[in-house]
N, C-alpha and C positions, 0 to 999 in steps of 0.2 A: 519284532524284527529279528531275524538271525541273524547270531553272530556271527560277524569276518572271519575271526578266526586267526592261525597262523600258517603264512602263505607258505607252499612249496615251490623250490626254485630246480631243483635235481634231484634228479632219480638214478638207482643202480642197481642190475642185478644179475646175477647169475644162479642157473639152477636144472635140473633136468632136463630141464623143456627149452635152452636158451644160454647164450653161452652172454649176452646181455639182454636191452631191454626190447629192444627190433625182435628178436627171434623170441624171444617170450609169449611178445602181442601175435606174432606169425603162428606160434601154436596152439597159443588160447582160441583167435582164430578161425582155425583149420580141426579144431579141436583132436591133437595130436597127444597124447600124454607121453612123460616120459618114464613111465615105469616098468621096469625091466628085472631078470635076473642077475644078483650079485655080480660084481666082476671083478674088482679093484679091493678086496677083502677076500681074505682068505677064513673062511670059516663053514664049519659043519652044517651050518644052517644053508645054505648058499642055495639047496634046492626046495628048502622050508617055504620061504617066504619072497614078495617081491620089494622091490625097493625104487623108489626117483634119486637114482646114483646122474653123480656127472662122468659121464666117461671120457674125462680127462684126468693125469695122472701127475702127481706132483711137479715132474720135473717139465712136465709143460704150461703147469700154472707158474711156476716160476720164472719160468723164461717169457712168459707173457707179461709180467709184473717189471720185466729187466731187472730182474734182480742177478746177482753173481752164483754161479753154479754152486759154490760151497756155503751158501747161506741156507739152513736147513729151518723153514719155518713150516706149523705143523701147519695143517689141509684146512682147520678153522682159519689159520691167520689167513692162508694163501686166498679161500675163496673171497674173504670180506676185502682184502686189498683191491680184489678185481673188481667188485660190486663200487665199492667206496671211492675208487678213482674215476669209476662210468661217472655216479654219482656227483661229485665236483666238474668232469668233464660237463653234464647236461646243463650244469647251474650258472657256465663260464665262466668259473671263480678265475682270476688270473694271481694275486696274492691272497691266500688263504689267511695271511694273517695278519692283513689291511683292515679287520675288524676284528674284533671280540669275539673267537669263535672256539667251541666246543666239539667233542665228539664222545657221540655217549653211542656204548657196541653194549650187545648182548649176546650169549653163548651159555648153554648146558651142557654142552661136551668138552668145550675148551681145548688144550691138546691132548685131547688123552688116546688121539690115534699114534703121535708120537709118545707115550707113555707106555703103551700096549707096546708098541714093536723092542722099546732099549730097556723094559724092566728089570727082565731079568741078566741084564748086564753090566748095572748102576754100579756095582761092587767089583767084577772082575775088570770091566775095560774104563780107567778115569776117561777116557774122552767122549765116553756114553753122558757122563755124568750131566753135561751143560744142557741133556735132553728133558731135564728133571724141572727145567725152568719155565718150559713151556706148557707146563703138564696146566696149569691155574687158567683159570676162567679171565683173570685180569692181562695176561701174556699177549693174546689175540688182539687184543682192545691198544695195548699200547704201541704196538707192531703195526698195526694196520695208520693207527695214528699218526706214525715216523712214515709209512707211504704215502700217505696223504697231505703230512707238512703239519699237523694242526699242533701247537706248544701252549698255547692258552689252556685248558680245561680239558679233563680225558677223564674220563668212569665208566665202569663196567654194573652191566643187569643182569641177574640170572634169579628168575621168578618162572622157574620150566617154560612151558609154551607160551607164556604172555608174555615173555619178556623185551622181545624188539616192540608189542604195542607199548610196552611200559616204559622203554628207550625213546620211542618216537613222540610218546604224554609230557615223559620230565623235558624233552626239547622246547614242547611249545612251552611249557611252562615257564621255564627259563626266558624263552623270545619275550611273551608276554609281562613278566615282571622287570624286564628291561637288562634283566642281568646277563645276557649273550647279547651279541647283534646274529648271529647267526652258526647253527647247531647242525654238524652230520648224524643222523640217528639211523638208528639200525639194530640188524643182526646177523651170526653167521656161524651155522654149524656141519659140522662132517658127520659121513656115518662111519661107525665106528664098533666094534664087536662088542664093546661095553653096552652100548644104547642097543644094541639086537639082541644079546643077550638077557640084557635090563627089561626089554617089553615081549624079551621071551617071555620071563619071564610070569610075567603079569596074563600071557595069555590073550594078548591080544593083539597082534600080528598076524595079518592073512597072506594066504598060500600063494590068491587073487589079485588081481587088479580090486581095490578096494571101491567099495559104493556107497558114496553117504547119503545119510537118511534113505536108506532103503528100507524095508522091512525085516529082509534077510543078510543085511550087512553082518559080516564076519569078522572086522577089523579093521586095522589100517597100515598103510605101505608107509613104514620110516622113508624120511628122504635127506638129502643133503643140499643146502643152499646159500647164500648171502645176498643179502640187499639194505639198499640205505637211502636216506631221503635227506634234500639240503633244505632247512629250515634258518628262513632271513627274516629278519626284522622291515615294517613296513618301511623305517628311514633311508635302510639299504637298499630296498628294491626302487623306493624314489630317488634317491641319489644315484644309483647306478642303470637304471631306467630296466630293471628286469623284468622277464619275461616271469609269468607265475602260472603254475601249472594245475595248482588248486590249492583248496584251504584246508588245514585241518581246525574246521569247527565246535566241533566236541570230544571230550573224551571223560573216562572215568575207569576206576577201579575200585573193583568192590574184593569180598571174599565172599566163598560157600560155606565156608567155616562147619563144613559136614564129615568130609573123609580127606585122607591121605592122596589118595588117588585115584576115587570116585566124586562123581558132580553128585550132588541132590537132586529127588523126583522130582520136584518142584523148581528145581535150576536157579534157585533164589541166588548165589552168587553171581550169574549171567545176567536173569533179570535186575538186578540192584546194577550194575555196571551199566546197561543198556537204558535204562532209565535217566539214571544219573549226565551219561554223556550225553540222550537229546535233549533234557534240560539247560544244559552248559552250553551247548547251540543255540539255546532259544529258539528249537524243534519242536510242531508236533509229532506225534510217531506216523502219520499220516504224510507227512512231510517227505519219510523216507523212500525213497525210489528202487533200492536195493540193498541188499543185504549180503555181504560178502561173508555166510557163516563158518565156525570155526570146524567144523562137522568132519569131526576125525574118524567117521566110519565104523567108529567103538559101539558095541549094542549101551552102553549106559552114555556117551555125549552127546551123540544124536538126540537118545531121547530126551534127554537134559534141557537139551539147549530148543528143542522143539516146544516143550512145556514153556520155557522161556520166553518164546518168542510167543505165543499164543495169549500169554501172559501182559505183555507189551504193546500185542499189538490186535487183540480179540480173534474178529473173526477176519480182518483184515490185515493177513501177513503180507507185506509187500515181495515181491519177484526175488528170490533168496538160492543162493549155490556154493556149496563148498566145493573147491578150487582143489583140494589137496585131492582127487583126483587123478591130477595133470602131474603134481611133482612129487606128492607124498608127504609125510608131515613132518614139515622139516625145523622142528621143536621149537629152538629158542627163535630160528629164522623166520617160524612161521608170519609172525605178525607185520614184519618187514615186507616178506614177498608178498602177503596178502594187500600190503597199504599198496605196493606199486601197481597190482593188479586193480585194488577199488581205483588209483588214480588213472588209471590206463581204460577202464570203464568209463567212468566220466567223461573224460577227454575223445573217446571215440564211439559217446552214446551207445555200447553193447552189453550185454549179460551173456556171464560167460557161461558155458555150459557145468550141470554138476554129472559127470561122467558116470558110466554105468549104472543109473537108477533104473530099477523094473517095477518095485511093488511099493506103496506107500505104507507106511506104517500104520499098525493097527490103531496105534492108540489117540494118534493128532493126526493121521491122515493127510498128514501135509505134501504137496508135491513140490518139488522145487523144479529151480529151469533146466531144461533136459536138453536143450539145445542154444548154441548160442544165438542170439537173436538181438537183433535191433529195438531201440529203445531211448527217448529221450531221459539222461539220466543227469541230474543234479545234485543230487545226495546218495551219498552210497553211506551205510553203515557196516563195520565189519569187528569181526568178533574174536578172540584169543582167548580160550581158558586152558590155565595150567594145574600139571599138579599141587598137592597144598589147598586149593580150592581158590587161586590166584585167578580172579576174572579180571578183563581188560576188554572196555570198548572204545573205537576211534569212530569220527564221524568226516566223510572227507564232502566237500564241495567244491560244485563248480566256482571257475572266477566269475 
């Protein structure tokens, strides 16, 4: 019998493709992506590479948050504030802390878009200096917190790209050991000349609209996003008669324990993750309907994570697309945006499309979904690997 699970009550998100979760589902869709050339960074790359930027600019995320014009928080706090209040707004929390609740963020940029612009001013101008405090990975996470109300339990994740699924794991965890009544998880990062120069560096950033799992994929579109999910205890959803949007079922986390910031041929960190969380469902992998994969259009993830899956699941891979596509891969946010997207699939029985695929790969010849398309879906599985060789998989279900 499979597991319950722990229930989702709200969702939140903004990101290239959607300024929350309506215009998101509108462009998944319509299959619209939001990947464009730089605008809102100033840097040498700008005609390098493309990006899932939001083309919205500080001073209008914070007048959307009502916040007071001299409050200066960096573009990590600002997205997740927005993401994090849709998120309570969906869940109808009315006191957020009329239970036992927590908020676990995740971030690998942190502020370091405001770090980059006041560095070099920390010394000559003191009123630069209070900019040096939002520079931390933990600043966003407590910030977003204070918008949201939550004073019980607050921690920060940064495990690279798995870390909002690793946000979203320690939540149910929490619900399930009875130690929360109820957990906002998430994640939320900016693009930033550090991260573009960082996977300049690396060589793997495309000119293109990125194509995962293709044969001739090039790379991947950095992107910028935040999302977050309300996670309630069963006592709270019966006492307050909530509506539940789906379960999260399974999960796990494993390592590749191979390279820095290469996956293994064999994707043995993906596979041990993937296994592990349909197990923790009380899944077979037969069970799975879809597969939301992590498929960052890198010539070494794809193939990673294809051996993976072939691994898991033989000859029969279940209907499988990588999203980042549409917004780009928006690092620590990724696992976040991806959960609200597998739960937005369930909920409206679709698969979404994996955007500019042409050639299968030589090696596992796998094709994924090239269009969106209708589909009874019940279980979606979906995938997050980071650097370090940090694998992370969720399992979501229908109610």
């Amino acid at each position: 019998m499979q597991n319950k699970g722990v229930a989702i009550t709200g969702i939140g998100i903004i990101s290239s493709i959607g300024k929350n979760v309506e215009e998101n589902l509108t462009s998944l869709l319509q299959e619209k992506d939001g990947i464009t050339r730089l605008e809102n960074i100033n840097t040498r790359h700008v005609n390098d590479i493309k990006v899932g930027e939001i083309k919205r600019s500080n001073a209008e995320l914070t007048k959307e948050l009502l916040l007071p014009e001299e409050i200066r928080f960096s573009r990590t706090t600002l997205l997740g504030g927005i993401a994090a209040k849709e998120a309570v707004k969906s869940a109808k929390i009315k006191n957020i802390n009329a239970y036992k609740t927590g908020f676990i963020s995740s971030t690998s940029v942190g502020g370091m878009d405001m770090t980059e612009k006041y560095c070099n001013s920390f010394f000559e101008k003191k009123e630069n200096e209070k900019y040096l405090n939002s520079h931390n990975a933990a600043e966003s996470t407590k910030e977003i917190a204070g918008i949201i109300g939550v004073e019980d339990f607050v921690t920060t994740i940064s495990t690279a790209c798995s870390s909002a699924t690793n946000a979203i794991m320690l939540g149910a965890r929490l619900i399930k050991a009875k130690k929360m009544d109820r957990v906002i998880v998430g994640g939320t990062d900016c693009l930033s000349k550090f991260t573009i120069n960082g996977f300049k560096t690396l060589m793997i950033l495309s000119d293109e609209k990125c194509h995962p799992f293709d044969n001739n994929r090039k790379g991947l579109n950095l992107g910028e996003a935040a999302a977050y999910l309300v996670l309630e205890s069963e006592a709270v959803i019966q006492k307050e008669n909530k509506e539940v949007l789906a379960y999260i079922s399974g999960y796990a986390n494993a390592n590749d324990a191979h390279h820095q910031t290469a996956s293994s041929e064999n994707g043995e960190g993906a596979f041990l993750a993937m296994q592990k969380a349909i197990k923790t469902a009380n899944l077979k992998p037969s069970d799975i309907d879809y597969i939301n994969a992590h498929g960052t259009a890198t010539p070494n993830n794809d193939a990673s994570e294809s051996v993976a899956l072939q691994r898991i699941f033989n000859t029969e891979v279940p209907d499988f697309s990588s999203t980042k596509g549409f917004t780009g891969h928006t690092l620590a946010a990724a696992g976040a945006i991806e959960a609200v997207f597998s739960i937005l699939a369930i909920q409206n029985n679709v698969l979404f499309a994996n955007l500019n695929f042409q050639k299968e790969m030589e090696k596992t010849k796998l094709i994924p979904v090239t269009k969106t398309s209708k589909k009874q879906v019940k279980t979606v599985l979906s995938n997050s690997f980071g650097f370090g060789g940090n694998c992370s998989t969720l399992i979501f279900s229908k109610v």
